[in-house]
C-alpha positions in Angstrom: -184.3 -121.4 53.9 -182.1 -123.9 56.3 -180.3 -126.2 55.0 -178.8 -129.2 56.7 -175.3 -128.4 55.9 -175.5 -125.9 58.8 -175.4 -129.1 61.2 -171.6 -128.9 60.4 -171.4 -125.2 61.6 -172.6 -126.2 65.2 -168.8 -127.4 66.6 -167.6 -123.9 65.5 -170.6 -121.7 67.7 -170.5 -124.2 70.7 -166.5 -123.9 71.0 -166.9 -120.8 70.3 -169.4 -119.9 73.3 -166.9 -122.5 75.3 -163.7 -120.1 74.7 -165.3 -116.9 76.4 -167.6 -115.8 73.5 -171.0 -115.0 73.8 -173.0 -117.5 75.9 -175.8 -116.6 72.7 -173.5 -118.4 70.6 -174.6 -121.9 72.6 -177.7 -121.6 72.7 -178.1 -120.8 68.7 -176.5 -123.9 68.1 -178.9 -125.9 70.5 -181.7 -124.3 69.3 -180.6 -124.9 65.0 -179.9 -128.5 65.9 -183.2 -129.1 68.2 -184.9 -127.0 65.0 -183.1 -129.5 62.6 -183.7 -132.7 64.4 -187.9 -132.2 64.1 -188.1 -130.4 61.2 -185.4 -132.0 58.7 -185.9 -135.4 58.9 -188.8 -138.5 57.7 -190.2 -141.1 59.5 -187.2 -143.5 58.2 -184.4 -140.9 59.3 -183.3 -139.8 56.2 -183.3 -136.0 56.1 -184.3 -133.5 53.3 -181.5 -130.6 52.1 -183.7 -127.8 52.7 -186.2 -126.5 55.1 -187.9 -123.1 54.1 -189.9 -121.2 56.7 -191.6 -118.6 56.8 -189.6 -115.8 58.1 -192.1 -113.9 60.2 -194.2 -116.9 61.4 -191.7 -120.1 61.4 -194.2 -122.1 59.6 -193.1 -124.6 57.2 -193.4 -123.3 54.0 -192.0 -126.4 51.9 -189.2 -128.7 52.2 -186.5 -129.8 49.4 -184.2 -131.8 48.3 -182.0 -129.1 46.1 -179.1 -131.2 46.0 -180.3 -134.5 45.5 -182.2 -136.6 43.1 -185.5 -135.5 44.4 -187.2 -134.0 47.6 -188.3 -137.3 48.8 -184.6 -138.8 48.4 -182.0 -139.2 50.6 -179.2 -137.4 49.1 -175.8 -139.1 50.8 -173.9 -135.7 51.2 -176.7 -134.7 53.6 -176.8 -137.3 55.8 -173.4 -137.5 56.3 -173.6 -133.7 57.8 -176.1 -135.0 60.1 -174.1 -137.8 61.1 -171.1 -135.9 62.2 -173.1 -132.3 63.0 -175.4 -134.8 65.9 -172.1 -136.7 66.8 -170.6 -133.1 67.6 -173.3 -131.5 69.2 -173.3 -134.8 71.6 -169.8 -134.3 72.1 -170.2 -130.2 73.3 -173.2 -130.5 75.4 -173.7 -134.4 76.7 -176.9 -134.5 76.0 -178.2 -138.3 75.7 -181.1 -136.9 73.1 -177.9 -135.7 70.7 -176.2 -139.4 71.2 -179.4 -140.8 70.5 -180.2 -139.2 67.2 -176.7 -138.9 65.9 -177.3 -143.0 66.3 -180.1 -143.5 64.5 -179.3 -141.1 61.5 -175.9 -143.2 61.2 -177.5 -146.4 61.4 -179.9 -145.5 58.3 -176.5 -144.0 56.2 -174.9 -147.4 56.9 -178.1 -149.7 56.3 -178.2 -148.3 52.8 -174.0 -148.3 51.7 -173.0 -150.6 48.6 -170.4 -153.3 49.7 -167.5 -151.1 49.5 -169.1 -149.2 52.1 -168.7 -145.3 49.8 -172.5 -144.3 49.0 -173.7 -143.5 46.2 -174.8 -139.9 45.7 -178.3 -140.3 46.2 -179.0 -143.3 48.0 -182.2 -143.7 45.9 -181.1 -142.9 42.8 -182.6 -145.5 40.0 -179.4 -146.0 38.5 -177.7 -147.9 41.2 -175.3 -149.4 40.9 -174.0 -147.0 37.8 -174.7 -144.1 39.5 -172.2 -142.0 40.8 -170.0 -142.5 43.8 -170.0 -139.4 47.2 -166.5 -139.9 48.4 -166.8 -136.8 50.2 -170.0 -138.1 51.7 -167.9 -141.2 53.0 -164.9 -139.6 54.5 -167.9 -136.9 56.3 -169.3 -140.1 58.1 -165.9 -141.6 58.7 -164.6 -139.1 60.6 -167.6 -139.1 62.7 -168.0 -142.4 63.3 -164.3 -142.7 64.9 -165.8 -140.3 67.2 -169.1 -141.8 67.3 -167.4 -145.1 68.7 -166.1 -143.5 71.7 -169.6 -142.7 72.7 -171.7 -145.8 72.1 -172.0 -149.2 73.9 -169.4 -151.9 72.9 -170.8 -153.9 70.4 -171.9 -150.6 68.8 -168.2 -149.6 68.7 -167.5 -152.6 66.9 -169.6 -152.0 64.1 -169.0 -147.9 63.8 -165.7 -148.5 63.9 -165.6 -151.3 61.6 -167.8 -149.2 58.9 -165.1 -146.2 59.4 -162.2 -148.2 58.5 -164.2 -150.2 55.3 -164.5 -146.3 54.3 -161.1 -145.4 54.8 -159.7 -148.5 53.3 -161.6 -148.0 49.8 -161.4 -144.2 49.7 -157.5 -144.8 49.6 -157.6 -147.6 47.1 -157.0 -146.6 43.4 -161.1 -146.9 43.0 -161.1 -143.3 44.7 -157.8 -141.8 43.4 -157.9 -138.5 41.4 -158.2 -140.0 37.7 -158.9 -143.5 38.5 -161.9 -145.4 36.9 -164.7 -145.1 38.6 -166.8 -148.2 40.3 
């Protein structure tokens, strides 16, 4: 089993391989994240939790959705290691394909936030809007989108940036406080 948490591991083995370790190191990362990118996510860009292959083949075995509400559901905490784990793998290597798809994952995660911009823990859970909040999710994709602006053409900036600080602002209101009431 893989599990797209690992995107979030891929800073740690490229800067790794960048500060005299095994030149391996790189070209695991490259490979889990190439892996990832065409075996993680849906035609809409949402991604599922878990990928389990076959360990002597590779082949597909199943994919899930451990974590979230269900395997075809985008579970927020997910996403938002896909968002920064692309972000970072663009930043270490470059690549345009990295930029590209750390874009489009990050568009979807914003197209589908609640007005005060912290997602809900599954974005398709039935219960919105009483279902529970992902702050962790939310500060996950603000961080990367600071860095996600530096990358991006101006206009896109605008709008990453602008997302990043409507995250910050309500994770630090009393909504999101340690034994506040909820929203």
């Amino acid at each position: 089993p893989v599990i797209i948490d690992n995107m979030m591991n891929m800073e740690l083995l490229l800067r790794a391989a960048e500060l005299g370790g095994d030149e391996s190191l790189k070209e695991m990362a490259l490979s889990h994240a190439r892996t990832t990118m065409k075996n993680h996510f849906r035609e809409d860009d949402s991604c599922v939790h878990l990928v389990d292959y076959n360990p002597e083949t590779g082949e597909i075995i199943g994919k899930q959705t451990v974590q979230g509400l269900a395997d075809d559901s985008a579970w927020a905490r997910g996403q938002a290691w896909a968002v920064y784990g692309y972000t970072v793998v663009y930043r270490e290597t470059g690549e345009k394909r990295f930029l590209d798809f750390a874009e489009k994952v990050t568009d979807l995660f914003l197209s589908r936030l609640p007005e005060d911009y912290v997602p809900y823990w599954d974005f398709d859970d039935p219960a919105i809007p009483n279902a529970p909040r992902d702050a962790s999710a939310a500060a996950i994709v603000a961080s990367a989108l600071i860095e996600l602006s530096e990358y991006v053409n101006e206009e896109k900036s605008a709008t990453y940036m602008d997302a990043a600080e409507k995250m910050l602002i309500s994770l630090s209101s009393e909504n999101y406080r340690s034994g506040a009431a909820k929203p």
